[in-house]
C-alpha positions as CSV (number, residue, x, y, z in Angstrom):
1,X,-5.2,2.3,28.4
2,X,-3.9,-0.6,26.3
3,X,-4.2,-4.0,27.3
4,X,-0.7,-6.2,26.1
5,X,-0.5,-9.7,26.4
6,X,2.1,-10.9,28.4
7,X,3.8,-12.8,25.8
8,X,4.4,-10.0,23.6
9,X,5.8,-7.9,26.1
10,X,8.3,-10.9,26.9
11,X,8.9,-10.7,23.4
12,X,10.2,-6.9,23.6
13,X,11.6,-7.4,26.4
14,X,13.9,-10.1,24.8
15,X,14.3,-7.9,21.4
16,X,15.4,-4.9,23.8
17,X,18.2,-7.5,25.6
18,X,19.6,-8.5,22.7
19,X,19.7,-5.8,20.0
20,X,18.7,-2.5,22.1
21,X,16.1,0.4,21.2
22,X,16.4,-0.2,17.4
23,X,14.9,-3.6,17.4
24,X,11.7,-2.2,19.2
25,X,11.3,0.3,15.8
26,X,9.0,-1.0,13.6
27,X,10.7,-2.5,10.6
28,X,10.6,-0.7,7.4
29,X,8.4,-3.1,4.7
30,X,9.6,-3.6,1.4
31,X,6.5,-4.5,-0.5
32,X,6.5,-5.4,-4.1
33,X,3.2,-3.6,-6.1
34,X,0.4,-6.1,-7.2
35,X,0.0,-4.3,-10.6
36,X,2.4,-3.6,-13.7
37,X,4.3,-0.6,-13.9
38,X,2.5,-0.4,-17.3
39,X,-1.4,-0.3,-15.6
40,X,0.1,1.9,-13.2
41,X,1.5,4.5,-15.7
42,X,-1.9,4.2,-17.5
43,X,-3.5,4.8,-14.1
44,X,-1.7,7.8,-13.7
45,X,-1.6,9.2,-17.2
46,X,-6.2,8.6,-16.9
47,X,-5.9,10.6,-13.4
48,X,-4.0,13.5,-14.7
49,X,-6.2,13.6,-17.6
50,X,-8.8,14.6,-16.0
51,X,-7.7,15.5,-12.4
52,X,-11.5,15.1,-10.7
53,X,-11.7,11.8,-11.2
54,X,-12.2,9.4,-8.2
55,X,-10.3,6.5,-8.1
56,X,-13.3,4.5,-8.7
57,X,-13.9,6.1,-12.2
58,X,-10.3,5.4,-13.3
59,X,-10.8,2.0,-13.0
60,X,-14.0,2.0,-14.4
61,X,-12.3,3.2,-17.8
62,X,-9.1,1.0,-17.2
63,X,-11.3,-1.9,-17.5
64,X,-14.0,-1.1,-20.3
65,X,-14.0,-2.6,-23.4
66,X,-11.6,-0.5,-25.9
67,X,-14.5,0.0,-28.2
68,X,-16.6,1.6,-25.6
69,X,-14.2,4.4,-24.7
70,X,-14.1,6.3,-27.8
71,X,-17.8,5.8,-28.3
């Protein structure tokens, strides 16, 4: 069981009316990423490195000082 308020069902109701079953389909979002493609691709490239790396431990070496990498 899910409980909807009744507003929201108005809401779909009134969607349904005036555009049929499409407008009841969620919307396909368009979302812009946060980071560079260039930290991305660097992302990648440290992942595929070393495929066993967590997600966690990429970022670790993403964001250590450049001297302490190659020590």
């Amino acid at each position: 069981m899910v409980a909807v308020a009744r507003s929201k069902l108005d809401e779909w109701i009134r969607a349904y009316g005036s555009a049929g079953f499409e407008a009841l389909c969620p919307r396909v979002r368009l979302v812009k990423p946060r980071a560079s493609l260039r930290i991305l691709a660097l992302a990648v490239a440290l992942k595929q490195e070393r495929p066993q790396r967590t997600a966690a431990q990429v970022h670790q070496v993403m964001v250590a000082p450049a001297n302490s990498i190659h020590s």
